[in-house]
C-alpha positions in Angstrom: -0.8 -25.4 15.7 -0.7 -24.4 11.8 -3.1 -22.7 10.1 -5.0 -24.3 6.6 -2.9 -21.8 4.8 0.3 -23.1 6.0 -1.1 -26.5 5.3 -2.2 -25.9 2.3 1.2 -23.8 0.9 3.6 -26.7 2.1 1.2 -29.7 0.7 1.4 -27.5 -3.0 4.7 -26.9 -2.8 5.9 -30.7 -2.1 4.1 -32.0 -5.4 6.5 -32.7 -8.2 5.3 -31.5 -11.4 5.6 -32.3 -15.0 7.5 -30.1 -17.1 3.9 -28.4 -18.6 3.1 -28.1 -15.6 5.5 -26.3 -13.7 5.8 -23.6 -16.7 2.1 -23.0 -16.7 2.6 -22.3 -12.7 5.9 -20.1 -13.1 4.3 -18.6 -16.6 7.6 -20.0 -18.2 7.9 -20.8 -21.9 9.7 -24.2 -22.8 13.0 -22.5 -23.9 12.9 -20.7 -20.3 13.4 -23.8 -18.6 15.6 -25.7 -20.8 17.9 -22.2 -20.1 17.5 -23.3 -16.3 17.7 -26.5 -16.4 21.2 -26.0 -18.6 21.9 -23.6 -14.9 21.1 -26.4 -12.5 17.2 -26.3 -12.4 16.7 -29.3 -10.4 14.6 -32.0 -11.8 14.3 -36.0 -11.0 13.9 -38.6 -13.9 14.9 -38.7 -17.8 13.6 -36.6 -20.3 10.5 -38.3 -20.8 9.6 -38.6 -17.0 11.9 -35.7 -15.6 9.3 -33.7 -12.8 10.1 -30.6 -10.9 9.6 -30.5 -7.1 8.1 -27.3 -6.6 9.6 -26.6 -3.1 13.0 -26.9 -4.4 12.5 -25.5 -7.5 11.1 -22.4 -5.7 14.2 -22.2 -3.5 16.1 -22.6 -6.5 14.7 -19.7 -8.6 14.8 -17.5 -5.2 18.6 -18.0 -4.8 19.4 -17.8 -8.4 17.6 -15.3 -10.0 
């Protein structure tokens, strides 16, 4: 049995955000993620649709910073 916390943690991290939206949630400015997207930030999509899974960009930023 999972808690609402669990539930609610994995149903936020498995959206895919925007690019605005991801740096407002990480407090990033825009050059900060062009800088890790340059180092393998993962991302989906072209420039004008590219979004950010949060999970795996979570993950990401853990093992690489």
């Amino acid at each position: 049995m999972t808690s609402s916390a669990t539930t609610s943690d994995n149903s936020t991290t498995d959206r895919y955000l925007s690019e605005p939206e991801l740096r407002t949630y990480l407090g990033y400015s825009p050059s900060t993620i062009r800088r890790l997207r340059r180092k393998g930030l993962p991302c989906v999509g072209t420039d004008r649709l590219r979004r950010y899974h949060l999970g795996t960009v979570l993950e990401w930023l853990g093992e690489h910073t």
